[in-house]
Every structure is written in structure tokens, then in C-alpha cells.
C-alpha positions as CSV (number, residue, x, y, z in Angstrom):
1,X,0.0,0.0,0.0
2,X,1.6,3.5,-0.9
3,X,1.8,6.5,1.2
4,X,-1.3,8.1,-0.6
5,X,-3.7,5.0,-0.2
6,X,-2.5,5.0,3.6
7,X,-3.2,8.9,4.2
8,X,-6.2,8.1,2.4
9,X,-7.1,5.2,5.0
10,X,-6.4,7.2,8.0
11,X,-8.2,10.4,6.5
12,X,-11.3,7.4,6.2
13,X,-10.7,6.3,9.4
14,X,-10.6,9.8,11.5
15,X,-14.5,10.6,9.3
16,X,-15.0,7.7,10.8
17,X,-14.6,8.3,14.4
18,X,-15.7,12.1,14.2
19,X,-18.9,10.8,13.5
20,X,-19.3,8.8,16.1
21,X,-19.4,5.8,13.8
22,X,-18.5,2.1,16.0
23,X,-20.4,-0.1,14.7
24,X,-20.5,-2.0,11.2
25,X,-17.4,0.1,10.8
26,X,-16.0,-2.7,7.6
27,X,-19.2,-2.0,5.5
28,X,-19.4,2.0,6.2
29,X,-15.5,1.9,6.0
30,X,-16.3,-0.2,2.2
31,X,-19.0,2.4,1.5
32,X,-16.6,5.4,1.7
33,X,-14.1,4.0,0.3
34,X,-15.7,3.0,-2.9
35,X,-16.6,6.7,-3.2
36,X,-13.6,7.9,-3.2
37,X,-12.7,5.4,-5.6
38,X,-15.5,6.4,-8.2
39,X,-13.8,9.8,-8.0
40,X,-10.3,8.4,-8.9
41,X,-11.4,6.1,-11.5
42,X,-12.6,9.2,-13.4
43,X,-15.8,8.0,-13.5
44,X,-18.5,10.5,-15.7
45,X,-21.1,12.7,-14.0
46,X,-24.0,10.7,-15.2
47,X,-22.4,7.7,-13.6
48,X,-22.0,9.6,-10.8
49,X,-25.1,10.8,-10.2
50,X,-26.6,7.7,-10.3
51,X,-24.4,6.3,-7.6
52,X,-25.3,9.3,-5.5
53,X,-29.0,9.3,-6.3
54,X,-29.6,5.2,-5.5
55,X,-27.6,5.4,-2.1
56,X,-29.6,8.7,-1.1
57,X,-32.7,6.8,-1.7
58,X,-31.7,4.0,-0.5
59,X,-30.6,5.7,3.0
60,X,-33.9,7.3,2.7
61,X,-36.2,3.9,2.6
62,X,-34.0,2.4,5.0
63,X,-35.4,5.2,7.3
64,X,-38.4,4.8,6.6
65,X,-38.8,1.7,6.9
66,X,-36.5,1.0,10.6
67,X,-39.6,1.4,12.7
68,X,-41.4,-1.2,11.8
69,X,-38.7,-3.6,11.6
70,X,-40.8,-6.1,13.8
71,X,-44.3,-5.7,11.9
72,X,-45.2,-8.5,8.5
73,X,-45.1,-6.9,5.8
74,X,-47.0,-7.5,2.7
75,X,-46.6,-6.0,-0.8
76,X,-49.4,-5.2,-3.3
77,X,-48.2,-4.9,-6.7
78,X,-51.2,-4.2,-9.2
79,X,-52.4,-1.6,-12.1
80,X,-52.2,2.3,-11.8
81,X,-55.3,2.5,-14.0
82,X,-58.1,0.2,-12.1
83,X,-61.0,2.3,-11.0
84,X,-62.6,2.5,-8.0
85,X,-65.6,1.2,-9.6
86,X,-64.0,-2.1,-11.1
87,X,-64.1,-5.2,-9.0
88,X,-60.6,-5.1,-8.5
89,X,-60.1,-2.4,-6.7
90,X,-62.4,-3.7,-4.0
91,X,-60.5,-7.0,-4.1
92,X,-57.4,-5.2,-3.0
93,X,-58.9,-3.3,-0.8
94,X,-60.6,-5.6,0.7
95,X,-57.6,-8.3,1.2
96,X,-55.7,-5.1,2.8
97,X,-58.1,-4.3,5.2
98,X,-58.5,-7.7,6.1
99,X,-54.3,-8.2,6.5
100,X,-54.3,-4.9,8.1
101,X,-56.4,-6.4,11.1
102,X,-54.3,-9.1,11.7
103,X,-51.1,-6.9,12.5
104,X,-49.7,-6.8,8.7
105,X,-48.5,-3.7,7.5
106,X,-48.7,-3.3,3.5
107,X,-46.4,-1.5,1.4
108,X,-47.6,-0.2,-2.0
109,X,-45.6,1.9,-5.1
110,X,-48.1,4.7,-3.6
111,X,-49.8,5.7,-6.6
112,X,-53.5,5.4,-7.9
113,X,-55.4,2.7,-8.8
114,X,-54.5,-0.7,-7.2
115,X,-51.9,1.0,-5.1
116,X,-54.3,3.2,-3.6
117,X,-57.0,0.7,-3.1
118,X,-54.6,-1.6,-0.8
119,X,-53.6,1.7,1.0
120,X,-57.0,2.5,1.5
121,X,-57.8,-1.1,3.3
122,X,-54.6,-1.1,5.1
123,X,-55.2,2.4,6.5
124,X,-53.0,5.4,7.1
125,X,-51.4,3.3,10.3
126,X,-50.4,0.4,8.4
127,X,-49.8,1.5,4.8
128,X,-46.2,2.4,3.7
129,X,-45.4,3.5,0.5
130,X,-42.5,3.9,-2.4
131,X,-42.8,6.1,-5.1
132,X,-41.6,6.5,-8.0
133,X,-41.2,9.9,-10.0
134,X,-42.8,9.4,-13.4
135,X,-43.6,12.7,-15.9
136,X,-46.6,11.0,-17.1
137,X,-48.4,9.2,-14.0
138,X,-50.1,10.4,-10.8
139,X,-48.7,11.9,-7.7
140,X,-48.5,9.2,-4.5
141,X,-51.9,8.5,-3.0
142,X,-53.3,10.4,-0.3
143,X,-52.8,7.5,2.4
144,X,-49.9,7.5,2.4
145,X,-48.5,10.7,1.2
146,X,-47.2,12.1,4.9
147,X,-43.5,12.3,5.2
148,X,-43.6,9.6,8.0
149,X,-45.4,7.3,5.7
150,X,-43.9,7.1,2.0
151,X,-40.6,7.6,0.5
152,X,-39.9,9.3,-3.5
153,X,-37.7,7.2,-6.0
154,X,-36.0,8.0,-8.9
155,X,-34.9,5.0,-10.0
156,X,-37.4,1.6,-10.7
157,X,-34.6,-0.6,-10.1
158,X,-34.0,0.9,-6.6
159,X,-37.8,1.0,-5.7
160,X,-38.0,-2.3,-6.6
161,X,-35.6,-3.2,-4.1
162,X,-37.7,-1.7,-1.5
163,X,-40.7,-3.0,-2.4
164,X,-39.3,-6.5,-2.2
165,X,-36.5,-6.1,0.3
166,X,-38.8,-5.8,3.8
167,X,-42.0,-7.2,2.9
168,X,-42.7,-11.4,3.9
169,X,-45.3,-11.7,1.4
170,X,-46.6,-10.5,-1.8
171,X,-50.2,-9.9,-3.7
172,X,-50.5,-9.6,-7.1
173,X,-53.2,-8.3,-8.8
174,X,-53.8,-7.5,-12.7
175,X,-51.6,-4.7,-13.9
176,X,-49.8,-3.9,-16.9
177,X,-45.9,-3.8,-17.9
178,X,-44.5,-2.7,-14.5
179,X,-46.6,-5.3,-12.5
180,X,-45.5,-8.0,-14.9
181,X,-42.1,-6.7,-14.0
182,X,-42.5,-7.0,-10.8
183,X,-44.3,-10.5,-10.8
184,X,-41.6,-12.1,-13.0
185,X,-38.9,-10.1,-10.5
186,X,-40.2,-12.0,-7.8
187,X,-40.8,-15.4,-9.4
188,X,-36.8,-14.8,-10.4
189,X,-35.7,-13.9,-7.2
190,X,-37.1,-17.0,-5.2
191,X,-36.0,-19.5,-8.6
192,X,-32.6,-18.3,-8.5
193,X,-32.7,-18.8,-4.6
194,X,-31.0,-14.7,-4.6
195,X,-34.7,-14.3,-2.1
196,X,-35.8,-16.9,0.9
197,X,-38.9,-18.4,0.2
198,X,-42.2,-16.3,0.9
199,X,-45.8,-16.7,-0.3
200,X,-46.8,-15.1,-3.8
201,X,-50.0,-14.9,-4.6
202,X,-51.7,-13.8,-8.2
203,X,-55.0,-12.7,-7.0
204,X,-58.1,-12.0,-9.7
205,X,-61.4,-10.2,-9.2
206,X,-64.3,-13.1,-8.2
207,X,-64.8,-14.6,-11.6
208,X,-61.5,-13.4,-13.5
209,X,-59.4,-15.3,-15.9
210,X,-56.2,-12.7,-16.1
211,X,-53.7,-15.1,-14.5
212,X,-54.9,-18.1,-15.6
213,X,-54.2,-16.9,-19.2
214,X,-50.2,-16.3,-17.8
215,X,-50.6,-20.1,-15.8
216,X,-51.8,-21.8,-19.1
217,X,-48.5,-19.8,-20.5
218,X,-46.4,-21.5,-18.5
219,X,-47.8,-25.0,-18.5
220,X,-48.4,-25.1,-21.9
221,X,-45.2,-23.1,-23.9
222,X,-42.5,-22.2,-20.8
223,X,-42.4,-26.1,-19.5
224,X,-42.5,-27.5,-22.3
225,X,-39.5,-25.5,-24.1
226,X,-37.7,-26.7,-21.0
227,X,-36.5,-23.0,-19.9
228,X,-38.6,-23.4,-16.6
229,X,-38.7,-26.6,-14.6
230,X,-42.0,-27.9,-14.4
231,X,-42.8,-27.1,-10.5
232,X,-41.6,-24.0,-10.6
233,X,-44.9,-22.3,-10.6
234,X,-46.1,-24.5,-7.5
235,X,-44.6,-21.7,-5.5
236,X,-47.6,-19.5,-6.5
237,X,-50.8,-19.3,-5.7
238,X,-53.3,-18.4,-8.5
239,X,-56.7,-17.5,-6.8
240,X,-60.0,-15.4,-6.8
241,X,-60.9,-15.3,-3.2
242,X,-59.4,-12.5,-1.2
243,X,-59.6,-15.2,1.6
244,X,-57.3,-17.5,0.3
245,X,-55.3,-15.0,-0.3
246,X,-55.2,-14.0,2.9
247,X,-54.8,-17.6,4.4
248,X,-51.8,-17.9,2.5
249,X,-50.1,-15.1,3.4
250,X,-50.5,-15.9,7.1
251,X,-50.5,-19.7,6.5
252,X,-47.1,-19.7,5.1
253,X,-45.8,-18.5,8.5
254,X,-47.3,-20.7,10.7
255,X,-44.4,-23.3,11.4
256,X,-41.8,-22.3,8.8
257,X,-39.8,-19.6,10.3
258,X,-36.6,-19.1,8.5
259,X,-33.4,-21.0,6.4
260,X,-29.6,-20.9,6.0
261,X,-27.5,-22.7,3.7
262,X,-24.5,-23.8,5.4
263,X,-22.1,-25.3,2.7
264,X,-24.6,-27.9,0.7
265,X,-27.0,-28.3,3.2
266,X,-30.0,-26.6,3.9
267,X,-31.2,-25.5,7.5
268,X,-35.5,-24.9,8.0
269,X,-35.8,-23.1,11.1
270,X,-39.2,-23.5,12.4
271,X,-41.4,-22.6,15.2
272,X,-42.6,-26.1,16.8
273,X,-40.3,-28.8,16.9
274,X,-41.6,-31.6,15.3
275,X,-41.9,-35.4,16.8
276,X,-39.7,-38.6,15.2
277,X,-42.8,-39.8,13.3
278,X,-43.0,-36.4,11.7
279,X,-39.8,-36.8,10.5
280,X,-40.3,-40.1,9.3
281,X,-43.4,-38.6,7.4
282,X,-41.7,-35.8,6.0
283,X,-38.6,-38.5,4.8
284,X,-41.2,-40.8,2.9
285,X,-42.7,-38.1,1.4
286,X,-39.6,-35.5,0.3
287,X,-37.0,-38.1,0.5
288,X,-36.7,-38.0,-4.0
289,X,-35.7,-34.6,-3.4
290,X,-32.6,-35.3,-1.7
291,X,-29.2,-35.4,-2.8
292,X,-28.7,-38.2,-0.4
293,X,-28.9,-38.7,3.4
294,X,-32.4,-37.9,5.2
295,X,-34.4,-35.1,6.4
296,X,-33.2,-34.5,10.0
297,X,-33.7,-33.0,13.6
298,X,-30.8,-31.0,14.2
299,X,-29.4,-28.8,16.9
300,X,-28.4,-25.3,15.5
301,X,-24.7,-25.4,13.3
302,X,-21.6,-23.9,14.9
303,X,-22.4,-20.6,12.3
304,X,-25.5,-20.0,13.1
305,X,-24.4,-20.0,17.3
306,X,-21.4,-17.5,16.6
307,X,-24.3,-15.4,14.4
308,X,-26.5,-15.4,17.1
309,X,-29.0,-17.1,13.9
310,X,-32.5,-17.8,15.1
311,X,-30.6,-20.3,17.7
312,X,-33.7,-20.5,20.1
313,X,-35.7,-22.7,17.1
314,X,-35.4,-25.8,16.2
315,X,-34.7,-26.9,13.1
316,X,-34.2,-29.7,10.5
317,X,-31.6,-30.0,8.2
318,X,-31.4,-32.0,4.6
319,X,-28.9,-32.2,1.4
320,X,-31.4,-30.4,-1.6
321,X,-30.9,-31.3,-4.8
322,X,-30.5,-28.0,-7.2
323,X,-32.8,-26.5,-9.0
324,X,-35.7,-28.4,-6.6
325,X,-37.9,-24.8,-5.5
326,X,-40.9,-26.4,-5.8
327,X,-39.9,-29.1,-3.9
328,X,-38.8,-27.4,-0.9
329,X,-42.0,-25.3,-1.2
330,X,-44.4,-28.8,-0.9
331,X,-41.7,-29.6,1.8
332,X,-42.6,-25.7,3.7
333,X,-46.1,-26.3,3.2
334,X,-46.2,-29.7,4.9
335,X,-44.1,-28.2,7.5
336,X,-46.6,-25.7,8.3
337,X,-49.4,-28.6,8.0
338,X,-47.7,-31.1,10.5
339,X,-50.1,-31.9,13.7
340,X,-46.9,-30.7,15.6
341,X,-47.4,-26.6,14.7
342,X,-50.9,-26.4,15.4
């Protein structure tokens, strides 16, 4: 390291300490660092200022969103053109309000139409909201237009990350080329295991056919042209009842509480710990999925003690064999099911 790179360390390190910083100090020490970096590299303005821009807004959701670190969150993606009058805005009201009662908070792009009608249920308590700035759309809802309540993006790709990042659930309703975005986002996430498993649901107005046009997609032209697997879709729940929509967003939750991959094996923390014969049950049944060995009752892994990793629940480990997400979805859902967790 040369004399200017050290100068420059120490200069990063004194920042540092004159404001007060002690904890995370690598990552915030990584942070600044990189700055500077972009400033030596010679890197354009535009480049720049979108560096700038994403970690403002970034710093700004964070904020936002810190409070209600504790609360399940669900996000409602849908159309900015539904009506009030069309079925579907009730629908999403209606499967807010209900969430909303049971303690979940629900996070919308704040802006008309489906967005507002899920702020709306939810309530100015328990909506939160990410905007976007568009030249051509709406301003953010009403519900959730406070300071305290919403936060302005520039950038889709970083308000996607919000929208995504804190919630443990998401809704779907019919939209156009930003909700199909944002369905397909989320369906690529979980596939490519980048995002832990959480309940998707692709709800309709009672009587609607929009997402079973996309489902008959999949079935009939994806899995056959071998570019999805053929269970990849089992992940998702297509309905038109607000109350199963509902049940599987709290349902999901009910045993299953968390995973880790540690090396090749997978870690499902749950809630209950489940009896021998369970086990046995769940080994019968999931056992094709395995690389090899069994589905096991485990003590938490030397990792997850030194993380301080959910070490209070118990947990069952098992050797996954790639590319099995539908799999381990059946294998969450009759987790959840076991006479154990209820």
C-alpha cells in the first residue's frame, strides 16, 4: 500500500470516528471507500449521479422503513389504471383491510389505482409507500402521502428493491408492464434462490381469468420449451378469493420460520419442533428430493451460534438437490401442515 492509499485510510478512518461511527465500521469503512474510488477512477457525471442518487434513496427507505422492523409486511403490486368502480379495486382493498387487522402492514408503489385501493384497506397506520417519479403518472396517494409514511424514488430498479427487500409476502393483482415486472422479478428472485422463500400470490377479481391466461402460459409453452422446470410455478398461488389470499399469506408463516445454507446443506428453522414420526413422514414423502442422506432433527450449526442465527428454534436439516424450488415449497407447506405446529 503506498503513502497516498494510507493517508487516504487514516483520512477514512478519523471521518469515521468524528462521526461517532463504531459499529458496522468494515461495511461503512467499504462504502466510503468505494466513493472515493469512483472519484479516482474518473468516472462520468451521469455515472455519478446515479451512484449518489440510489444510495440517497436508498438511506432514505431504510429510514423509513426502521420502525417497523418487527411488523409482517406484505406488498401489493397491481395496475395504476383500475378504477374505484371495477371489482378489482375492491379486491385489493378488501384483502388489505383484512391483512391490516391481523397486525400486517402493506407497502404499495403509492400511486392510484390498485396502489391506492390496498392503502385504502390497510389504512394510514399500516400503509407504507415507495414512489416512483414518473412525468406522465399520478402523484403518490393520499394515504400514504405524509413524510412519516412514504418515501420518492428515482430509480425503478432501486424502488423495486424496496418494495421487495422488507416485505414477507406479496399480492399480485392484474396490472400492466410494470406489474408484470414486478411479478416475474419475484418469481426470479425465489428461482434463483437470490430471495428466501415467501408466499406469492396472483389474486383476480371473483370470476377473472387474467392469471390463468399467464398459468396456461407457463404450462403449456415455458415447460415444455424446458427453460422453466416444471414445478416451478407451484410456489404461486393463482386465486379469486381475497380469503385465500389471505390464508396464504398468514398460513405460510405458521411453522416455517426461516433457512440458511451452510455449505450444501439446507437449515429450516421453524417454530414447533416436530416429533420422530414427523420426520419419518416428512422423509417418505420428500426423500426424491434429496441429494442423499435424510431429512433430520438437528441442533443449531456452529455458524449460526457464533451469528446469534434464530438459535432458540429448532430446526431440520437436509442435502437439496438444485434446482428443486418447488420441492422445498411442498416440503414448507407440509411443515406448516404437521399436527406438531398447530
Amino acid at each position: 500500500m503506498s503513502d497516498k492509499d494510507l493517508d487516504i485510510t487514516g483520512a477514512v478512518e478519523a471521518i469515521m470516528a468524528e462521526a461517532g461511527i463504531t459499529e458496522n465500521t468494515s461495511l461503512v469503512r467499504r462504502i466510503l471507500t468505494t466513493g472515493l474510488g469512483l472519484g479516482q477512477d474518473d468516472t462520468s457525471r451521469l455515472d455519478l449521479k446515479i451512484v449518489a442518487s440510489a444510495l440517497t434513496e436508498m438511506r432514505d427507505a431504510f429510514r423509513l422503513f426502521r420502525p417497523y422492523a418487527g411488523a409482517p409486511k406484505v406488498t401489493v403490486f397491481g395496475s395504476a389504471r383500475t378504477q374505484a368502480d371495477d371489482p378489482l379495486y375492491e379486491q385489493a382493498r378488501s384483502v388489505a383491510a383484512v391483512l391490516a387487522e391481523q397486525g400486517w402492514m402493506v407497502v404499495t408503489g403509492a400511486g392510484p389505482g390498485i396502489m391506492q385501493a390496498a392503502a385504502e384497506g390497510a389504512g394510514e397506520k399500516m400503509a407504507l409507500g415507495v414512489s416512483i417519479k414518473l412525468p406522465f403518472e399520478e402523484k403518490p396517494n393520499a394515504v400514504v402521502a405524509k413524510d412519516t409514511h412514504s418515501v420518492e424514488m428515482k430509480y425503478f430498479f432501486t424502488r423495486k428493491l424496496m418494495l421487495v427487500k422488507e416485505s414477507t409476502g406479496f399480492i399480485c393483482l392484474p396490472g400492466g408492464f410494470g406489474t408484470l415486472d414486478e411479478m416475474f422479478e419475484l418469481l426470479t428472485l425465489q428461482q434463483t434462490g437470490k430471495a428466501e422463500p415467501m408466499p406469492i400470490v396472483l389474486l383476480d377479481a371473483p370470476g377473472g381469468t387474467f392469471w390463468r391466461g399467464l398459468e396456461r402460459f407457463i404450462r403449456d409453452t415455458l415447460v415444455p420449451a424446458g427453460v422453466i422446470s416444471a414445478d416451478d410455478f407451484d410456489r404461486v398461488l393463482v386465486t379469486d378469493d381475497a380469503e385465500a389470499a389471505v390464508a396464504e399469506m398468514t398460513g405460510f408463516w405458521r411453522n416455517y420460520h426461516s433457512l440458511r445454507w451452510i455449505e450444501d446443506v439446507l437449515v429450516l428453522r421453524l417454530k414447533n419442533q416436530p416429533t420422530s414420526t414427523e420426520i419419518a413422514a416428512l422423509n417418505t414423502e420428500f426423500g426424491h428430493f434429496l441429494v442423499d442422506g435424510a431429512i433430520e432433527s438437528v441442533p443449531p450449526h456452529a455458524v449460526e451460534i457464533a451469528d446469534g442465527d434464530a438459535v432458540e428454534r429448532p430446526r431440520i436439516s437436509l442435502r437439496l438437490r438444485q434446482r428443486e424450488v418447488g420441492g422445498l415449497y411442498r416440503l414448507i407447506a407440509a411443515v406448516n401442515g404437521l399436527d406438531s405446529a398447530r
